[in-house]
N, C-alpha and C positions, 0 to 999 in steps of 0.2 A: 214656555221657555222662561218667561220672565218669573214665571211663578218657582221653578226651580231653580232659578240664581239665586233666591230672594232666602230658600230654605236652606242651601248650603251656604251664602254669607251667613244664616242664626246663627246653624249647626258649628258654625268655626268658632263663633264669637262665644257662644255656649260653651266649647270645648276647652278654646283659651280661660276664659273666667273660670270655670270650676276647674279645670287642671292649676290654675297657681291658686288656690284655694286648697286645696288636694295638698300639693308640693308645701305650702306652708304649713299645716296643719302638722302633715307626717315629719318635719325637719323641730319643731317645737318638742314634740312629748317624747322622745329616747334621750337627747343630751339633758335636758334640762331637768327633768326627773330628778339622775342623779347630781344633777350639779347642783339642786335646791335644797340643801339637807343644813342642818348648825346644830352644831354640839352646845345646848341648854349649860354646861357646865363650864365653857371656856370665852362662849363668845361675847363682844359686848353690845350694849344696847342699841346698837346701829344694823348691826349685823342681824341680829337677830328680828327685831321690825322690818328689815328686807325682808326675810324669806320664810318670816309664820306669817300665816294669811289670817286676819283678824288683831293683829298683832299693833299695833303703833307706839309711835315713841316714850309714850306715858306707860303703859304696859310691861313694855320690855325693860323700861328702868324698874318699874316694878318688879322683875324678875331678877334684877342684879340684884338690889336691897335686899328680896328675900335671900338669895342664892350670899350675900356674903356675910346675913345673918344668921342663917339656918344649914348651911353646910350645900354642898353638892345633889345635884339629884339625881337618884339612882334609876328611877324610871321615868316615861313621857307623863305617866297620868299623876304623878309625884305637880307639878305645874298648876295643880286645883288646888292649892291652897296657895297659891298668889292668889288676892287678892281682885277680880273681874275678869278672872280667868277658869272655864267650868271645863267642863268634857265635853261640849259642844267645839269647843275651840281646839282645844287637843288631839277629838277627832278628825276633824278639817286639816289637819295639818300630822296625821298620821304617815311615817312615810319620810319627811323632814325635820323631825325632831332627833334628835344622837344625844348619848349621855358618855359615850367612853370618846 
């Protein structure tokens, strides 16, 4: 008997921990997907270090200087001639880069 109290107390405490485990996991990846995206053409260097992954503040100024000495960019992979920015980085954040 005790031995069966012992395995329904795990079984709960198991079910509560992986169940809000579960519940947060699923509540992260539909909203924020699309809520993580920035238009390379309009945004500025703040914005844009939030939400490219690889991305920091040095960078992303690097991406205004190019972008208001070199014009707009028409594509994501257009971003590989900034200067420490290759198609590794482009890749990784396929998905949340916009140009319109």
């Amino acid at each position: 008997m005790k031995a069966h109290k012992l395995f329904i107390s795990f079984f709960a405490v198991l079910v509560f921990c992986y169940g809000n485990l579960v519940l947060a996991d699923n509540t992260e990846s539909g909203d924020m997907a699309t809520a993580m995206t920035v238009n390379i053409n309009e945004a500025d260097a703040e914005a844009l270090a939030e939400v490219l992954d690889g991305i920091g503040p040095n960078r992303a100024q690097a991406i205004i200087i190019y972008r208001d000495e070199h014009g707009r960019f028409y594509t994501p992979e257009e971003l590989s001639a900034v200067r420490g920015i290759g198609a590794a980085t482009i890749k990784k954040n396929e998905g949340r880069i916009a140009v319109e």
